[in-house]
N, C-alpha and C positions, 0 to 999 in steps of 0.2 A: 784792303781793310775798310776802306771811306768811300764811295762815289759819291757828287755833288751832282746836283741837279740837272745840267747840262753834259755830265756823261752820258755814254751809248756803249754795250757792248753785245758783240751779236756774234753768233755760230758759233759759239765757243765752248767747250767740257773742257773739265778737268773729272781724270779716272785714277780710280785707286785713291789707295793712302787715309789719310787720316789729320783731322784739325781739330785743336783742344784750343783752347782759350776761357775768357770771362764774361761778361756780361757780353758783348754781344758776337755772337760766333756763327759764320754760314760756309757753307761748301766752296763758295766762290764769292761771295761777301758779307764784311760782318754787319756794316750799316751800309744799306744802300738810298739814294733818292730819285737815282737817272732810270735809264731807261735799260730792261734788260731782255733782247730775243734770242732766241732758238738758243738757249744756253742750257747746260747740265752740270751736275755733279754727283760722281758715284760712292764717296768715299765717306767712311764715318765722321761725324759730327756730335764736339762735348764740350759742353759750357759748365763752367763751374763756377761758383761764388759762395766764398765760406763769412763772409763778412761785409763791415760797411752799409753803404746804400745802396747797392746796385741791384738790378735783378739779374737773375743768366739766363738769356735768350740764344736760344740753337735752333738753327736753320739747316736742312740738308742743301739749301740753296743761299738762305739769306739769312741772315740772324734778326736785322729791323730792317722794316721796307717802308720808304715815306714815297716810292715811284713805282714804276711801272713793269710786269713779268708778263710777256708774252710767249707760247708755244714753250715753256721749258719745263726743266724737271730732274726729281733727283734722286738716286736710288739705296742710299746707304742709312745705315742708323741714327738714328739720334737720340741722342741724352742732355736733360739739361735740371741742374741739381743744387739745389741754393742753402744756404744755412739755415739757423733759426733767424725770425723775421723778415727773412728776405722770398721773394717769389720766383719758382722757375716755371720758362714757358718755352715748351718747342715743338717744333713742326716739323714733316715729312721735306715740306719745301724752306716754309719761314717762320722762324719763332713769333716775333711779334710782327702785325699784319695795320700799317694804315693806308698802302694803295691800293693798287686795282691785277689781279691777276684774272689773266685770259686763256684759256686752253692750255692747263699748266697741270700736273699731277706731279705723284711722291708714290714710291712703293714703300722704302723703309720702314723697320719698326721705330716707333716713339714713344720714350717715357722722361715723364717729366717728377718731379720728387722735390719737396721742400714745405715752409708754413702754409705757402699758396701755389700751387702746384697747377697747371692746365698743360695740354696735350692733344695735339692735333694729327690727323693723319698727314694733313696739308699746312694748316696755320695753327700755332699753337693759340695766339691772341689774335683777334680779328679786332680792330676796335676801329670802326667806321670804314674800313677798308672794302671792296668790292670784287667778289668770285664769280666770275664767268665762264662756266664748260670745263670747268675742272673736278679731279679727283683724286683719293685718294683708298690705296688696298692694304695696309699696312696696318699692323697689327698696333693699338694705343693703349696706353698705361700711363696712369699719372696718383700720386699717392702723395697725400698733406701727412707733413711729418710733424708738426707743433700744436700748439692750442690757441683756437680760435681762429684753425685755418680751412683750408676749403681743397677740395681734388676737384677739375673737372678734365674728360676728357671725352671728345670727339674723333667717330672716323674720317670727320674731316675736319674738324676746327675745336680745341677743346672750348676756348668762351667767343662768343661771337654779337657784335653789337652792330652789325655789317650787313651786308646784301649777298645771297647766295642766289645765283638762279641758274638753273640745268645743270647742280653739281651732284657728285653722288660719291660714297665710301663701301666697301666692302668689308674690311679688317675687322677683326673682335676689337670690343672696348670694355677697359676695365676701370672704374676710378676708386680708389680708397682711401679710408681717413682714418688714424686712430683717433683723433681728439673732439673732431666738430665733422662737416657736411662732406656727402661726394657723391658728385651729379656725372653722371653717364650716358650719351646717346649715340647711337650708333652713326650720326650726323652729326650731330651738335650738343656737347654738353650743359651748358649753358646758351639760352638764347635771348639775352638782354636788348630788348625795343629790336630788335634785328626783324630781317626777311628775310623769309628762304622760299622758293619760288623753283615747280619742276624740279625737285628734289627729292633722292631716293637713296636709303642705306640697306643692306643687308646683313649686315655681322651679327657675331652674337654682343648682350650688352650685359653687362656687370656692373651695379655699385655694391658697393661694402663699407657699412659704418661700425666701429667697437666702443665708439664713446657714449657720452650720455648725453641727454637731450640733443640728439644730431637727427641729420635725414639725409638718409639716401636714395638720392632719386636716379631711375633709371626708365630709361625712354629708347624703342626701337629706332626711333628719327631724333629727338631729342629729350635728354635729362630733365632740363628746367627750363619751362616756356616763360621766359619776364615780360609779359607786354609783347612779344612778338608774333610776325603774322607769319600763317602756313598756308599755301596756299599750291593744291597741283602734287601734292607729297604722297609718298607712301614710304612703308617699312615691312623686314618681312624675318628681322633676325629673332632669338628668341631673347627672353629680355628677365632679369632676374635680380631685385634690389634683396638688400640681408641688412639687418640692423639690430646687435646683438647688446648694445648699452642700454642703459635705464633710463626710463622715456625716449628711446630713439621709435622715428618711424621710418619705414620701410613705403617706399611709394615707388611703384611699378607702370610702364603701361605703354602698350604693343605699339603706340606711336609718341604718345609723351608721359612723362613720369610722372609729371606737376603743373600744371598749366595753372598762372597767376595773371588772371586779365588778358589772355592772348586770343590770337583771334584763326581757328584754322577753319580751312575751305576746302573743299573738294577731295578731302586727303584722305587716307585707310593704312591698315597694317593687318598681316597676317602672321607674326609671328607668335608661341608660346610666351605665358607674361605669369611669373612670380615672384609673390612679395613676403617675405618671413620676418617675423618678429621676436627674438626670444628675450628679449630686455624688459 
């Protein structure tokens, strides 16, 4: 359930089967801080939280990570699904993300559902944590079900405020909202003050908003650029935001959807990129 900081566990899977639990729920742990090598798990993962304060964080590997994942990976699905005012976040490998993963991938599909909703191929929440030589193929979906809430989803990380360098995602991304915002990149759905460095996605990307004054933004590499740097990137999926509420806008684009003060380098995309508005 718990490792402490000075745990170690190494060559280990766990195959098959199936793990439900609440706010924090992983393949192999629900909160971890030690240290974890050449570890796997194959089997489904579901967090649920209908109440209270908590969030539900699902991991195909980890549910919260404050340590360290080297060479591991996990291949079963994940879901993670929160009430009203609560937020669900989950990853291919780890729901919510503050250490450092190194050579680590998730094939699983991920979807994440609630007020605040985010969805990773690999990390559902990155939030100052560091990705190294990882990835992720699996298919992402993550969908805000209240008012005043947000979708984001990534094929590798739905929101990320972290360091990515030489990662890349393949999987389609979808993120949708009926009430307020849903940001979509086939990398990173959100990229708050973050870096992402020799990074490449391919899938296809999707946002869809139905409320009013909302925005949907969708990016071949990323959704919403906040302040972050891109730098060595490319993107090649097709890319297609839809925004059908009153004053909602629709913002599209073959590497980023929205870029607010970010700063990209050297970067391209080739994929097709549409934006509709019918609100």
């Amino acid at each position: 359930g718990v490792t402490g900081g000075a745990a170690e566990i190494r060559n280990l899977g766990l195959e098959g089967g199936s793990i439900m639990g609440g706010n924090e729920v992983g393949g192999l742990v629900g909160a971890n801080t030690g240290t974890l090598t050449s570890c796997y798990a194959t089997g489904s993962v579901t967090a649920t939280v209908t109440g209270g304060y908590s969030s539900a964080l699902a991991g195909g590997l980890v549910g919260y990570n404050l340590g360290s994942l080297t060479s591991c990976y996990a291949t079963g699905s994940v879901t993670a699904t929160a009430g009203e005012d609560r937020s669900a976040n989950a990853g291919g490998l780890v729901g919510w993300n503050y250490g450092t993963l190194t050579s680590c991938y998730a094939t699983g599909a991920v979807s994440a559902s609630g007020d605040y909703a985010s969805a990773g191929g690999l990390v559902g929440y990155n939030d100052g944590g560091t990705l190294t030589s990882c990835y992720a193929t699996g298919a992402v979906t993550a969908t805000a079900t209240g008012g005043y809430s947000s979708a984001s989803a990534g094929g590798l990380v739905g929101w990320n405020y972290g360091t990515l360098t030489s990662c890349y995602a393949t999987g389609a991304v979808s993120a949708t909202s009926e009430y307020s915002d849903a940001y979509a990149g086939g990398l990173v759905g959100v990229n708050y003050h973050g870096t992402l460095t020799s990074c490449y996605a391919t899938g296809s990307v999707m946002a869809t908003v139905t409320g009013e004054y909302s925005y949907a933004d969708a990016g071949g590499l990323v959704g919403s650029n906040d302040a972050g740097s891109l730098t060595s990137c490319y993107a090649t999926g097709a890319v297609t935001a839809t925004a059908t509420g009153d004053d909602s806008e629709a913002r599209a684009g073959g590497l980023v959807g929205y870029n607010d003060g970010g700063t990209l380098t050297s970067c391209y995309a080739t994929g097709s990129v549409m934006a509709t508005v019918t609100g």
